[in-house]
FIDREN-422124 format. One record per residue (C-alpha): residue number from 1; z, y, x. Coordinates in steps of 0.02 Angstrom, whole numbers, plus 50000, padded with zeros to 5 digits. Example, Ala and Ser with C-alpha at 12.3 -4.5 7.8 and 13.67 -1.06 7.14 Angstrom:
BEGIN
1	50390	49775	50615
2	50357	49947	50684
//
This chain:
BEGIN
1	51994	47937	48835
2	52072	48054	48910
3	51928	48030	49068
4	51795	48047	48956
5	51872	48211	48904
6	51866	48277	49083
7	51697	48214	49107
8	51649	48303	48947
9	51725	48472	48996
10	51635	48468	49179
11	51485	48467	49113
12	51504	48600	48991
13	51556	48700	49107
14	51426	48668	49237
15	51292	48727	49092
16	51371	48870	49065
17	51342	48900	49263
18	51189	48851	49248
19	51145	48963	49093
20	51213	49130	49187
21	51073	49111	49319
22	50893	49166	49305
23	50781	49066	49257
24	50648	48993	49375
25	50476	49018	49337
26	50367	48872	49286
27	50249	48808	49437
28	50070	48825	49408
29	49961	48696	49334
30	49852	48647	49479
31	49652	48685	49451
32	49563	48538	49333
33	49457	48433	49435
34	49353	48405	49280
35	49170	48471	49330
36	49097	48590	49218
37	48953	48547	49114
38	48814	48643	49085
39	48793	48701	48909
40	48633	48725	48806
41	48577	48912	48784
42	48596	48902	48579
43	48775	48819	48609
44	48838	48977	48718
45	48838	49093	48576
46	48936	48925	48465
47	49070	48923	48587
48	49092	49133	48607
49	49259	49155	48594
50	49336	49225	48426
51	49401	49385	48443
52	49602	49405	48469
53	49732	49385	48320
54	49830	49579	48257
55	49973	49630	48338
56	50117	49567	48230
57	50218	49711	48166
58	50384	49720	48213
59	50474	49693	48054
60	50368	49518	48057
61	50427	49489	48229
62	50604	49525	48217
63	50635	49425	48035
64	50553	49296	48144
65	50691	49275	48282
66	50840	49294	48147
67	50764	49173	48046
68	50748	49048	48189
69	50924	49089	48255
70	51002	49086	48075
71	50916	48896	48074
72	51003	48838	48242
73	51156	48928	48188
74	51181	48846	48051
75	51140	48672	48111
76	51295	48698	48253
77	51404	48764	48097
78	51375	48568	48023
79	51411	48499	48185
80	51582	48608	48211
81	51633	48544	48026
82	51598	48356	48089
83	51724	48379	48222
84	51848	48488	48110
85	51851	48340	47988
86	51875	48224	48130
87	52016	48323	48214
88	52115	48322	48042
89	52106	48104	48046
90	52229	48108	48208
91	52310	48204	48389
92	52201	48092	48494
93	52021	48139	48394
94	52087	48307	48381
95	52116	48316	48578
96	51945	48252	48605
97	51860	48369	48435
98	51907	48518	48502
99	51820	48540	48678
100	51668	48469	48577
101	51705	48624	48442
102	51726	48736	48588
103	51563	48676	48672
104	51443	48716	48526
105	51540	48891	48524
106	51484	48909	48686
107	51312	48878	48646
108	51304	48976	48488
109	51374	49136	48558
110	51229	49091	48706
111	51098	49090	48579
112	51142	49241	48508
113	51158	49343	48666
114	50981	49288	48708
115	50927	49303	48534
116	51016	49494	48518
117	50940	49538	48693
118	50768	49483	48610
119	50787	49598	48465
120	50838	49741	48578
121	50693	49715	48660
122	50566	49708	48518
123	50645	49888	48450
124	50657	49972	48640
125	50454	49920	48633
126	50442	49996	48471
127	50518	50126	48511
128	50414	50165	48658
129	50261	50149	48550
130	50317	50275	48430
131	50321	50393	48576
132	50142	50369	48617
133	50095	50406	48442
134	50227	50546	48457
135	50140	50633	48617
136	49956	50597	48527
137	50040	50713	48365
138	50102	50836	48479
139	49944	50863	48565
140	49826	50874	48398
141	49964	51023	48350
142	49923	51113	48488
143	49753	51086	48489
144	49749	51151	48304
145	49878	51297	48355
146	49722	51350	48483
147	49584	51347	48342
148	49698	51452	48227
149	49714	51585	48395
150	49531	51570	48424
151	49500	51602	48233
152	49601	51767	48254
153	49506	51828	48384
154	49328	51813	48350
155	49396	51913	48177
156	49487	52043	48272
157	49326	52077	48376
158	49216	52129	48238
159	49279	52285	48168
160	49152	52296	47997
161	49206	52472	47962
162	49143	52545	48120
163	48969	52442	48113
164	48945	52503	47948
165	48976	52702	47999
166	48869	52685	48161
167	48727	52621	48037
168	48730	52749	47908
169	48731	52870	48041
170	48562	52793	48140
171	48493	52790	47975
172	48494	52966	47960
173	48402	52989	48126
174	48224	52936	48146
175	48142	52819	48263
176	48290	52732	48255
177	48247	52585	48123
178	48278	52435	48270
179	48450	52501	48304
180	48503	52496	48125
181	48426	52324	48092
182	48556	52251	48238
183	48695	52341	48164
184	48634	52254	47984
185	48641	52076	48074
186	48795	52094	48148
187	48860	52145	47988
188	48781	51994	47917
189	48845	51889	48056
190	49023	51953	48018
191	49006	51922	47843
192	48968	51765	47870
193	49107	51726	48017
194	49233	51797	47903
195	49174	51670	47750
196	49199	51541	47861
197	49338	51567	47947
198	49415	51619	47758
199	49371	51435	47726
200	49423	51355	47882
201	49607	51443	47929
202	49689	51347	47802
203	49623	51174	47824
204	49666	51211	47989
205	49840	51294	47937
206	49852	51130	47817
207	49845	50995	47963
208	49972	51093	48065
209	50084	51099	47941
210	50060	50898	47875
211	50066	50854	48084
212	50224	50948	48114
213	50295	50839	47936
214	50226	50683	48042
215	50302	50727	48193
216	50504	50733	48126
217	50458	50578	48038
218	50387	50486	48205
219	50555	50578	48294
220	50668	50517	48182
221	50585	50343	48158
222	50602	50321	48348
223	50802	50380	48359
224	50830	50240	48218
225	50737	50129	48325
226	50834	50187	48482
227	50996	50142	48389
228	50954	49982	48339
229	50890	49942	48507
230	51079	50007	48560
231	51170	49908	48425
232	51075	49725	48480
233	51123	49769	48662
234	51304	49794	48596
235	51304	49612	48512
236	51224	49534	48676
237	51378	49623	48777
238	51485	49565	48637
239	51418	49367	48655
240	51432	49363	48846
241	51603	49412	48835
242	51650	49299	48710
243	51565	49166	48809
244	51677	49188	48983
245	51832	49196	48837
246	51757	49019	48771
247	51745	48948	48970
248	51925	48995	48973
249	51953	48883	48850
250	51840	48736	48920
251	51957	48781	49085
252	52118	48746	48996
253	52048	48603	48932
254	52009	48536	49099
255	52165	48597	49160
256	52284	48491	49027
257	52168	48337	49033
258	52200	48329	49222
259	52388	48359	49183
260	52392	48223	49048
261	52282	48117	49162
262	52437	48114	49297
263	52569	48090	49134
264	52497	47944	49083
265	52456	47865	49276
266	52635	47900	49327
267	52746	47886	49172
268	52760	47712	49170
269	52808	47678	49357
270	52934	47827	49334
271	53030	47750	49190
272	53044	47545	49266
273	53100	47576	49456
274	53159	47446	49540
275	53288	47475	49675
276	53300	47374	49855
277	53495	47328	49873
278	53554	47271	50031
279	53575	47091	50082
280	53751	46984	50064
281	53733	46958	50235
282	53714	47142	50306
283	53857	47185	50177
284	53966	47014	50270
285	53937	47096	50410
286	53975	47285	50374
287	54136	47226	50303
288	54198	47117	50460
289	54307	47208	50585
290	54221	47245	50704
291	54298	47156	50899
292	54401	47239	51008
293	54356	47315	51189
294	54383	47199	51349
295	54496	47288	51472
296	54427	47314	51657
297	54545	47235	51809
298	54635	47331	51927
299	54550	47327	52098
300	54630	47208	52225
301	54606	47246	52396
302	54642	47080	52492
303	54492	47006	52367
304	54378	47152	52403
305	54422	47110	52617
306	54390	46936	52579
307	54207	46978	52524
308	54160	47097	52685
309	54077	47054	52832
310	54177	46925	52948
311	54182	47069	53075
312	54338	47128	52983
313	54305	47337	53005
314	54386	47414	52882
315	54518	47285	52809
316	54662	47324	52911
317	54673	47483	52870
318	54654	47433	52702
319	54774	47290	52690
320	54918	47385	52756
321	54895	47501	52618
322	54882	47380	52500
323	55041	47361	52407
324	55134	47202	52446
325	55199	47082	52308
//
C-alpha cells in the first residue's frame, strides 16, 4: 500500500511541474481537402453571415468565471469530505486519505490562481476601456471650452455703442445714406449674434459642466476597477504560494513513504538474525596444545669431511680442530 502511495505522490507532483510551465499552443488544423462547391446566386445572400453577437459586459463575464469556479470548487470540497470520512475508519486509510486530500488542495488552489488571474484580467481590460472613454470626455471638454472662448470673442469685437454713435453722427451729414445703412446692418448683425450667442453660452456652459460630472465618475470608476484588478492579482500570488506550501506537503509525503517503505522491507530480517557459530571441530582444534619446536643438531665436522670431495682439501685442517671425544 504503502507503493501505491509513492506512486500516487509522484505523479502529483509531476502535474504540479507540469502545471507551472506554459502552455503549448494547439497545432493548426491542416487545410480541408473538401472542394468547394459552387453556390446558386439566390443562395449567397441565404448563407450571408449573421452579424456578430454584443460584447458581454463585464459584470456578465466575471459572475461567469466565479460561478464556474464556485461549481468545481465545490465538487473537490465533496471529494475532500470522502477522504476525511475515510481517514477517520483507520491509520492505514488515513495514511493513504491524506496525500489524496492534499492533491485536490493542490488543484483547487491551481484553479483559483488561474481563475483570480482571469478576473484580474477582465477588470485591467475594463479598466483600459474606461480610459478610452475617459480621453474621448476629456477631449469634447476642451472642444466645448474653445466654443465658449470663440463665443467671447466674436462679442467682444462688436462694440454696439460705438456703431450706434458713428450712425447718428453720418445721419446728420448728407450724401451719406449708404454709410449709415452698413452701420444699421452691423447693428442688426450684432443684435442678432448677441441673441444667439445669449442662447447658445449656456447649453454650451451646460455640457461642460455635465462632462466634467462624467469625467470624476469615469476617473473614479476606473481606480475601483484598478483595485480590483490589484486585489485578484493578490489572490493569484496568494494561490501560487499556497500551492509550493501544498508540494511541500506531497514532498513529505514522498519522503515518509520511502522511509516506511525501508521499515517495513528491513524490519523483519532485523528482528530474526541468525548467527554462524564456529564448528566443533575448529573449536577441537583451537583448544589442543599446540606441538612443540624440533631442535636443530650441532654441526659435526668429521660427517661434514665425510661428504666432500675424495680429494680431501680442506678436512685436515678441519679435523684437527674438531674437538676429540
Amino acid at each position: 500500500m504503502r507503493r501505491a502511495i509513492l506512486t500516487l505522490l509522484c505523479c502529483a507532483l509531476s502535474g504540479v511541474a507540469l502545471a507551472q510551465q506554459p502552455a503549448t499552443p494547439d497545432a493548426q488544423a491542416p487545410p480541408s481537402a473538401v472542394p468547394e462547391v459552387a453556390q446558386p446566386a439566390g443562395a449567397e445572400q441565404a448563407a450571408k453571415p449573421a452579424s456578430p453577437p454584443e460584447k458581454e459586459t463585464l459584470a456578465i463575464r466575471v459572475r461567469r468565471l466565479l460561478d464556474d469556479f464556485d461549481q468545481r470548487h465545490q465538487e473537490r470540497v465533496q471529494q475532500m469530505a470522502s477522504y476525511d470520512k475515510a481517514a477517520d475508519a483507520g491509520p492505514g486509510l488515513k495514511q493513504l486519505a491524506d496525500p489524496h486530500k492534499v492533491e485536490l488542495e493542490l488543484k483547487d488552489e491551481r484553479d483559483r490562481e488561474q481563475t483570480s488571474q482571469a478576473l484580474a484580467n477582465e477588470y485591467s481590460v475594463e479598466a483600459r476601456q474606461v480610459q478610452v472613454h475617459e480621453k474621448a470626455v476629456q477631449d469634447f471638454i476642451a472642444k466645448r471650452q474653445k466654443t465658449l472662448d470663440d463665443m467671447s470673442k466674436r462679442s467682444s469685437n462688436i462694440n454696439r455703442q460705438d456703431l450706434e454713435l458713428a450712425a447718428a453722427n453720418l445721419a446728420r451729414q448728407p450724401g451719406t445714406e449708404a454709410q449709415v445703412s452698413e452701420l444699421r446692418r452691423r447693428l442688426t448683425d450684432a443684435d442678432r449674434n448677441d441673441q444667439q450667442l445669449a442662447a447658445e453660452r449656456p447649453q454650451v456652459q451646460q455640457e461642460i459642466a455635465g462632462s466634467q460630472e462624467e469625467l470624476k465618475k469615469l476617473q473614479t470608476l476606473e481606480q475601483t476597477l484598478e483595485k480590483q484588478s490589484k486585489a485578484y492579482t493578490a489572490d493569484a500570488i496568494s494561490a501560487r504560494q499556497n500551492q509550493l506550501n501544498l508540494a511541500d506537503r506531497l514532498e513529505f509525503y514522498i519522503v515518509r513513504a520511502k522511509a516506511e517503505d525501508v521499515l517495513d522491507e528491513d524490519r523483519d530480517a532485523a528482528g530474526t538474525v541468525q548467527h554462524l557459530s564456529a564448528s566443533p571441530e575448529v573449536r577441537d582444534t583451537l583448544a589442543s596444545p599446540a606441538p612443540s619446536a624440533k631442535a636443530n643438531p650441532e654441526p659435526n665436522p668429521s660427517k661434514e669431511c665425510a661428504e666432500r670431495p675424495p680429494d680431501g682439501k680442506g678436512c685436515t685442517e678441519t679435523a684437527a680442530q674438531a674437538p676429540k671425544e
